[in-house]
C-alpha positions as CSV (number, residue, x, y, z in Angstrom):
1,X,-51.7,-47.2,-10.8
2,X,-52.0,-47.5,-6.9
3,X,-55.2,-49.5,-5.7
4,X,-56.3,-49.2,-2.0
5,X,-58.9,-51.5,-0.6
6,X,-60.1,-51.7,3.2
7,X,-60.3,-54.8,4.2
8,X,-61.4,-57.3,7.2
9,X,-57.8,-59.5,7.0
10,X,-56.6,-59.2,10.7
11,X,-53.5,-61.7,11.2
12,X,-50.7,-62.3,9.0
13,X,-51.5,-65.7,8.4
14,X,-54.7,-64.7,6.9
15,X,-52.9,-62.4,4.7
16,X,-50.4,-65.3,3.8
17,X,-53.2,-67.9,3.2
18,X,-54.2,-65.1,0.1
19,X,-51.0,-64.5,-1.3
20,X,-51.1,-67.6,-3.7
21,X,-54.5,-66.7,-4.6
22,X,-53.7,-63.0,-4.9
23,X,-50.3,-63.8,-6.7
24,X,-52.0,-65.9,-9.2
25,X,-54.3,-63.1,-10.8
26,X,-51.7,-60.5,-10.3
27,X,-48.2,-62.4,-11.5
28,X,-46.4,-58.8,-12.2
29,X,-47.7,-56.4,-9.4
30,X,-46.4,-55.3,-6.6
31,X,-48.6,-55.4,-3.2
32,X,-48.7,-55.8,0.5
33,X,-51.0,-55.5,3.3
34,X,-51.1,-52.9,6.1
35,X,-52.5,-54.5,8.7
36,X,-51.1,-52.2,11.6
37,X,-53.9,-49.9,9.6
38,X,-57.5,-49.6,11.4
39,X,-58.3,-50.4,8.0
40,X,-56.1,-53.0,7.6
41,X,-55.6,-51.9,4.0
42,X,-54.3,-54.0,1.2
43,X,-52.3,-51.7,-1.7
44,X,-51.7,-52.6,-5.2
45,X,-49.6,-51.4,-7.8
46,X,-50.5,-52.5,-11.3
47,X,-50.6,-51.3,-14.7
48,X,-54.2,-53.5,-15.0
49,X,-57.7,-52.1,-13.6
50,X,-58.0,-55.3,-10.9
51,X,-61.0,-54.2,-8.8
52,X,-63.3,-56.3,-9.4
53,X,-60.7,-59.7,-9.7
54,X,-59.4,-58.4,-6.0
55,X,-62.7,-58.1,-4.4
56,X,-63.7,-61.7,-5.8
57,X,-60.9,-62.6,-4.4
58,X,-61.0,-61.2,-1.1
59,X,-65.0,-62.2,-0.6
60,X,-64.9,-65.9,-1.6
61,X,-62.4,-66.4,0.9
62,X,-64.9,-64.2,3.5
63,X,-63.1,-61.0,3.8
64,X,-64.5,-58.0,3.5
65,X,-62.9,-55.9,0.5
66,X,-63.9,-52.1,-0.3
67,X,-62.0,-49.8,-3.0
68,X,-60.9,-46.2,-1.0
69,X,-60.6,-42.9,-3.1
């Protein structure tokens, strides 16, 4: 299944100071950031509902996270 989530990562280096953290809850996906986006989107594609481990993710290291339909 293909997750999309808006989020406030601007820079690449933000984006690369998640990956470890990102990688580490989601060892078999596949996912990258958009972040030419205006909603600098961050797309997932796993086989495991990861929603709620994402936006934990995403908030404890101060970024805004927020599921799109």
């Amino acid at each position: 299944m293909i997750y999309v989530f808006r989020t406030s990562v601007k820079t690449s280096s933000q984006a690369r100071k998640l990956k470890p953290h990102i990688d580490r809850i989601l060892p078999e996906a596949k996912w990258n950031f958009d972040l030419d986006d205006c909603d600098k989107i961050l797309r997932i594609d796993s086989e495991v509902n990861i929603i709620s481990q994402i936006m934990d993710v995403l908030r404890t290291h101060r970024f805004d996270c927020e599921e799109l339909q």
